[in-house]
C-alpha positions in Angstrom: 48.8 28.9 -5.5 48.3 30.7 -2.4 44.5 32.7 -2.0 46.0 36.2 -3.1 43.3 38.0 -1.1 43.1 38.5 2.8 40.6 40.6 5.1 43.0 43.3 5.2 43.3 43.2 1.3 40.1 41.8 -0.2 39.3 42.1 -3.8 36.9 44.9 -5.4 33.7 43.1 -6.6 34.5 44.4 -9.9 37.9 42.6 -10.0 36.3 39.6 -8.8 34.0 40.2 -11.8 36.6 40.7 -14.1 38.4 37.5 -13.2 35.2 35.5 -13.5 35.0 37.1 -17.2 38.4 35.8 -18.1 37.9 32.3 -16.9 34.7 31.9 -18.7 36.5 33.2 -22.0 38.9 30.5 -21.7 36.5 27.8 -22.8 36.1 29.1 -25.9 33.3 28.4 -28.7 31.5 24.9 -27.9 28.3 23.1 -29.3 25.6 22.7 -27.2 22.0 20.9 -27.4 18.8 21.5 -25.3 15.2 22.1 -25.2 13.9 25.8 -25.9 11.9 26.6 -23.1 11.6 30.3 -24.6 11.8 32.4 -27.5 12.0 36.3 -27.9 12.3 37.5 -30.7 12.8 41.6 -30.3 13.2 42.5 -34.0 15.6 42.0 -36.0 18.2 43.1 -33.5 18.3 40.4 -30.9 17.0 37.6 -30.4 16.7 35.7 -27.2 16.0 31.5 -26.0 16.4 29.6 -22.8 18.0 26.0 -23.7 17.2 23.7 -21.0 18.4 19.8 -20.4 15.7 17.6 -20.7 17.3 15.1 -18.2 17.9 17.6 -15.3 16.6 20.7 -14.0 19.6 23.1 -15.5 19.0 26.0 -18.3 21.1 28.5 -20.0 20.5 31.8 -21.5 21.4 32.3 -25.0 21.6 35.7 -27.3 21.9 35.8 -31.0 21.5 38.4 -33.5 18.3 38.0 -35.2 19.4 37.1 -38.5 20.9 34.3 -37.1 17.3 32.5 -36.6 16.4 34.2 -40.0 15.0 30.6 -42.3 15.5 28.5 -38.9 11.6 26.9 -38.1 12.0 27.1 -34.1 9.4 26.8 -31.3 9.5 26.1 -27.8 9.8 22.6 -26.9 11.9 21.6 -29.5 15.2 20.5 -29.6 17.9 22.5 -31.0 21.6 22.1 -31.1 23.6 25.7 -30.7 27.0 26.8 -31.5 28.3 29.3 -28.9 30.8 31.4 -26.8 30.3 31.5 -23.1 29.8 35.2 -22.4 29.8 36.7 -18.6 28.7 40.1 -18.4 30.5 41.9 -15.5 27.6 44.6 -15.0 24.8 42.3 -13.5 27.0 38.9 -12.9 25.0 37.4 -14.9 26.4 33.5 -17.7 24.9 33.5 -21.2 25.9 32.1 -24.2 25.9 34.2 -27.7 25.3 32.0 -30.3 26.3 32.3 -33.8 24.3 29.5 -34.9 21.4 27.7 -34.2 20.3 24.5 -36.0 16.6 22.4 -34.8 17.4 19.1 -34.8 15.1 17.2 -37.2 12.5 14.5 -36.8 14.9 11.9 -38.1 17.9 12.8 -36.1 15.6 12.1 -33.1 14.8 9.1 -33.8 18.2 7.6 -35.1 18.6 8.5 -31.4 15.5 6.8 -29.9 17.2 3.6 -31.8 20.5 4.0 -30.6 19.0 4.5 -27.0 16.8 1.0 -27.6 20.0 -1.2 -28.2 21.5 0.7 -25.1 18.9 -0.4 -23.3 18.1 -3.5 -24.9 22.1 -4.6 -24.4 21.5 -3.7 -20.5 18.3 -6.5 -20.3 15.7 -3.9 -19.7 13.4 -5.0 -22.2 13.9 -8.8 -21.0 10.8 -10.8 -21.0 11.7 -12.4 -17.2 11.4 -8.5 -15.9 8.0 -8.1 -16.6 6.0 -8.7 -13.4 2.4 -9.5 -13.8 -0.6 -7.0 -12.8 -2.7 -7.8 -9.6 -5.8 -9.6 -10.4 -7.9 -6.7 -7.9 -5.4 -4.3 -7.3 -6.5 -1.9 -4.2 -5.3 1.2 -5.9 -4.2 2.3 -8.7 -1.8 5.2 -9.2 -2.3 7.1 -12.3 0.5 9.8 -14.0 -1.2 11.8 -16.7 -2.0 15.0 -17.7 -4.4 17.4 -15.7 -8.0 17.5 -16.7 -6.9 15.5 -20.0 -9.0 13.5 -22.3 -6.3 10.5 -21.4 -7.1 10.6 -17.5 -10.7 10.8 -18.6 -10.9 7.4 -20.5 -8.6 5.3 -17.6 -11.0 6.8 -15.0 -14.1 6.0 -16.9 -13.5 2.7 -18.2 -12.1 1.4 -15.3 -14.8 2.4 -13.0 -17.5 0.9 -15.6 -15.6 -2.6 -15.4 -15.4 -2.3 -11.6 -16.6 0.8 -9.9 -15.2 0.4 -6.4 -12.0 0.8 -7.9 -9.9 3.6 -6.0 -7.3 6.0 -8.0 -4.6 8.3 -7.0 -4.3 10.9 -10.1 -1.0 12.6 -10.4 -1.5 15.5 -12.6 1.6 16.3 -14.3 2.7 18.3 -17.6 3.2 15.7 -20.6 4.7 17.4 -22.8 7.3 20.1 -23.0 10.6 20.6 -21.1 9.1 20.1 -17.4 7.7 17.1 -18.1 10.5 14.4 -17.4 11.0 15.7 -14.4 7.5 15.9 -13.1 6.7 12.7 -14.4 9.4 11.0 -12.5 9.1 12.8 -9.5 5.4 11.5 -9.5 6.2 8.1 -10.3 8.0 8.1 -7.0 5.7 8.9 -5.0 3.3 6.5 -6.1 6.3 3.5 -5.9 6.2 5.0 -2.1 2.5 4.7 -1.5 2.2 1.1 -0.1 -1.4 1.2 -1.0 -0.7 1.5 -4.7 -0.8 -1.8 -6.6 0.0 -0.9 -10.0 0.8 2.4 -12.0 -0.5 3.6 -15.3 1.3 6.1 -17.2 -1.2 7.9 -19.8 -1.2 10.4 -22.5 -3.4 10.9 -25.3 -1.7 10.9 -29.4 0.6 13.2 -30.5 3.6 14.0 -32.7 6.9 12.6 -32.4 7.9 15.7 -30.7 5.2 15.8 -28.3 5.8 11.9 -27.2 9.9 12.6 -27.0 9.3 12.9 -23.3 7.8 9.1 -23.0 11.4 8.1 -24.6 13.5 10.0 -22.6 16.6 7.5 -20.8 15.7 9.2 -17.4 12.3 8.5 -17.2 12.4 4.7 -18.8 15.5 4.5 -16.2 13.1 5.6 -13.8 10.4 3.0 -14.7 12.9 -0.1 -14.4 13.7 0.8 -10.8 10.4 1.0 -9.8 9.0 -2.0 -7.5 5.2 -1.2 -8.6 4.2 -3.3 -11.8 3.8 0.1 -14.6 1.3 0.0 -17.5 2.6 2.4 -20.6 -0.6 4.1 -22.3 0.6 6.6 -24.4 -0.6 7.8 -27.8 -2.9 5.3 -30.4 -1.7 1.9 -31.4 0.8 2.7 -34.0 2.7 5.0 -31.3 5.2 3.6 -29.6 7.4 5.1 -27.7 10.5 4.0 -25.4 8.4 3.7 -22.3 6.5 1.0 -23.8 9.2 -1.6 -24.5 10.8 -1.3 -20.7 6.8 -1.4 -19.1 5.4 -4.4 -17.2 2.4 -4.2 -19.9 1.8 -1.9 -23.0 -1.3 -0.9 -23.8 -2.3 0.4 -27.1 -4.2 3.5 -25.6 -5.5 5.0 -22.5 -9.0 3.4 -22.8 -7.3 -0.1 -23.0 -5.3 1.0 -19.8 -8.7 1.3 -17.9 -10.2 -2.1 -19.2 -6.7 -4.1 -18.4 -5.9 -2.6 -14.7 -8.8 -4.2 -13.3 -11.2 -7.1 -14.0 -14.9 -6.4 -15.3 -17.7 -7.1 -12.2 -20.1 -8.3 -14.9 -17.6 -10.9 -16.5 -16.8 -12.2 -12.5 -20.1 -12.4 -11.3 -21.3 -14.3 -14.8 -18.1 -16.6 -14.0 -18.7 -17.1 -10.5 -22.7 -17.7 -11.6 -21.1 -20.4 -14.1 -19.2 -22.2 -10.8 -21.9 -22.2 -9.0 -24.4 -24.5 -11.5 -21.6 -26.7 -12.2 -20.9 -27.3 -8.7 -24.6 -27.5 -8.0 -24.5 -30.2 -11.2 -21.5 -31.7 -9.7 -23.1 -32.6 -6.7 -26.7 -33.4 -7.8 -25.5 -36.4 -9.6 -23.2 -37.3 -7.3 -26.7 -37.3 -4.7 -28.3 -39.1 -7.7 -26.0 -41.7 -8.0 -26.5 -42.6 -4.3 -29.8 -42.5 -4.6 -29.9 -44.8 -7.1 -27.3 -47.5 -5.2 -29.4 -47.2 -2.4 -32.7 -48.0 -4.2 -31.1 -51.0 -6.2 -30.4 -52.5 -2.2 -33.6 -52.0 -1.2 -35.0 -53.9 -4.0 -32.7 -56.5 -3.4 -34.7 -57.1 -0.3 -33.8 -57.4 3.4 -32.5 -60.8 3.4 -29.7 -60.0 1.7 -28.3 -56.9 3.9 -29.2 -59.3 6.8 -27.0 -62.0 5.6 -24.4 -59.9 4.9 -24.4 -58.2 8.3 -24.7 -62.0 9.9 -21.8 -63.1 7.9 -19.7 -59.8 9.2 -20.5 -60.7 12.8 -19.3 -64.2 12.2 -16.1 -62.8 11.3 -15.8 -60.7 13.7 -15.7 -63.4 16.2 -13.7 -65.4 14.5 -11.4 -62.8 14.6 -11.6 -62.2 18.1 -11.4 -65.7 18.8 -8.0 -65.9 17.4 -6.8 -62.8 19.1 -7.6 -63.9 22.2 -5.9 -67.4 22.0 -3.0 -65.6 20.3 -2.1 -63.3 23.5 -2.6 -66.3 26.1 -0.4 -68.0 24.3 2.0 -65.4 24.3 1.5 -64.4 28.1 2.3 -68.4 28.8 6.0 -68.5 27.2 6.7 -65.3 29.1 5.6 -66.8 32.0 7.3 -69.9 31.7 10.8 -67.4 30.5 10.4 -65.8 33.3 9.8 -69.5 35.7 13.7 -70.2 33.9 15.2 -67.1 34.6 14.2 -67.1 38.4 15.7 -70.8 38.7 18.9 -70.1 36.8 19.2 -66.8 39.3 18.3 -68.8 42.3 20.9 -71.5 41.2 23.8 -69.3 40.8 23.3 -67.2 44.5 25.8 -67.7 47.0 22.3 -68.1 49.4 22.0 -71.7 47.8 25.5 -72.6 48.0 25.2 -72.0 52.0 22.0 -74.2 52.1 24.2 -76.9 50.9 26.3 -77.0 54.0 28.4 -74.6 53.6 29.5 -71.7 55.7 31.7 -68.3 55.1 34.2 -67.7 58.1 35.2 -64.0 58.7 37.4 -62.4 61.1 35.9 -59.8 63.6 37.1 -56.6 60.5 34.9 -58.8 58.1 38.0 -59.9 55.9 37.0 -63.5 54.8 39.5 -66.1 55.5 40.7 -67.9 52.7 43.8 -69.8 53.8 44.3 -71.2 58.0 47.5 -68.3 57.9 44.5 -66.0 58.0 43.5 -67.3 61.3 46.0 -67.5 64.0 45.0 -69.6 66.7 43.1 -67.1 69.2 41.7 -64.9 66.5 37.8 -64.0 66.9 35.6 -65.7 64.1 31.9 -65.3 62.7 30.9 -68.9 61.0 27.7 -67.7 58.5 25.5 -70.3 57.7 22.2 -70.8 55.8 20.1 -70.0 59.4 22.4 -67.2 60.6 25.6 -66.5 62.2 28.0 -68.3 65.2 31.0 -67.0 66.7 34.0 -68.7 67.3 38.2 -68.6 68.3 40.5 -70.8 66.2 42.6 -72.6 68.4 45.6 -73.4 66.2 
């Protein structure tokens, strides 16, 4: 359809609005779910909650009469699934949604989800034993996602430092729970995947309720933890927690302190290892010292006659030896010589110089053409006779 507006015949803004009404009336009562990131409750009249995606930075508004939340136990961070009609009001341009009922979703609904979401996963090899990359033995840094100022920071910090205190962290404070925290968490997990100084990454958070550990499960963030190139420790919660994040982590440990002990080795353990090399080695080599020691002493009471002997008896044998190597390459330089005698004679033999000390002579005209047959010489024509001692001219007479 053609744009039925032009400069010279725009819309009214309240046509505009109008329209925008209509269209949003068209969809019509839908279910939606989402995280409430507020509640208002003004009396019994209205009533008034933000739904938000956890997996992306969009909310909606939603208004409901009040007795529609009347026996409903709601609070903000929960999860809540809402049935709804798209409502635009014209007056401030503003989208809500006015719900005529609002159900939380329960504990056990979530968590028929988190197990649908783990054989997802588990089907696309993200759990697979061969992905898990092992942690550096001294990493230089280690990059740390956890609450601010929390009890969970607190105990990596600490027991990492005791272990080793050189150890250098970058802390990236973030919310942990609620319906920011996905977002924040991942967005810091980035970073720290960019930071070519970080070694290894520790996510941390202390115990909790299911609810309050939902974000640790959440696809986007464990999504987020597969792609990362940086080996990722999961820390979250006490040892009978266990969230998604833990399965799809390099290593799982069963609480924050454990974090701290397993990112980095204990200086007290290496230098009583290191301590432990060194006497071997020293132990190592002391008998090996003894054991000369020993050989040598045995020789020396053996007396010096017998190292005398054996060094005469070497000598012998070494002259032997030379002996035979020198009578071995005079032989060998008197067959070449006498190859070589052979060779000149068989050369000297087969030269055309020989065959002319013999008596014999080549005749050649004045060109130098050698005459073969007497038609080559008509009587008269100039001749060169070559001999052994030189050359003599001549004319054939016929």
């Amino acid at each position: 359809m053609g744009n039925p507006t032009s400069p010279e015949a725009p819309w009214p803004v309240r046509t505009v609005a109008m329209k925008i009404a209509e269209w949003v009336a068209r969809l019509g009562e839908v279910w939606v779910e989402g995280q409430v990131t507020q509640l208002d409750r003004r009396g019994s009249a209205t009533a008034f909650l933000t739904l938000r995606d956890p997996a992306a930075d969009v909310s909606v508004r939603v208004t409901c009469r009040g007795d529609v939340l009347d026996g409903v136990v709601l609070a903000e961070g929960a999860r809540a699934v809402v049935r709804a009609r798209p409502d635009y009001y014209v007056g401030r341009g503003t989208l809500t949604l006015r719900a005529t009922e609002v159900r939380p979703v329960g504990v056990g609904e979530l968590l028929a989800r988190l197990e649908r979401l783990k054989r997802i996963l588990y089907a696309e090899g993200l759990f697979a034993p061969d992905r898990k990359r092992p942690l550096p033995f001294l990493p230089g840094k280690v990059g740390l996602v956890t609450g601010r100022a929390s009890a969970a920071e607190r105990d990596v910090l600490e027991n990492a430092r005791r272990r080793w205190p050189a150890v250098e962290f970058r802390v990236e404070g973030v919310p942990v729970q609620g319906p920011s925290a996905v977002p924040a968490m991942v967005d810091a997990l980035h970073r720290l995947d960019h930071d070519r100084a970080v070694d290894v990454i520790v996510v941390a958070r202390g115990g909790g309720s299911v609810e309050d550990l939902l974000p640790f499960s959440d696809e986007a963030l464990v999504r987020a933890v597969a792609a990362l190139r940086t080996p990722v420790v999961s820390a979250i919660g006490h040892e009978p927690d266990s969230p998604v994040l833990d399965l799809v982590a390099d290593v799982r440990c069963s609480t924050p302190t454990d974090a701290g002990k397993r990112v980095v080795p204990d200086v007290a353990e290496e230098l009583a290892r290191v301590g432990q090399l060194r006497d071997r080695g020293r132990r190592v080599l002391g008998g090996r010292v003894d054991r000369s020691r020993a050989e040598l002493d045995t020789l020396r009471r053996s007396g010096r006659r017998s190292v005398t002997h054996a060094v005469d008896v070497s000598v012998s044998a070494v002259g032997t030896l030379r002996a035979r190597g020198r009578r071995t390459v005079e032989a060998r330089l008197a067959a070449a010589e006498a190859d070589l005698a052979h060779s000149r004679a068989r050369v000297a033999a087969l030269s055309p110089a020989a065959t002319l000390q013999r008596g014999y002579a080549v005749v050649q005209r004045a060109d130098g053409t050698v005459v073969r047959e007497p038609a080559d010489a008509p009587a008269g024509t100039a001749l060169t006779l070559r001999v052994a001692g030189g050359t003599l001219d001549a004319v054939a007479s016929g």
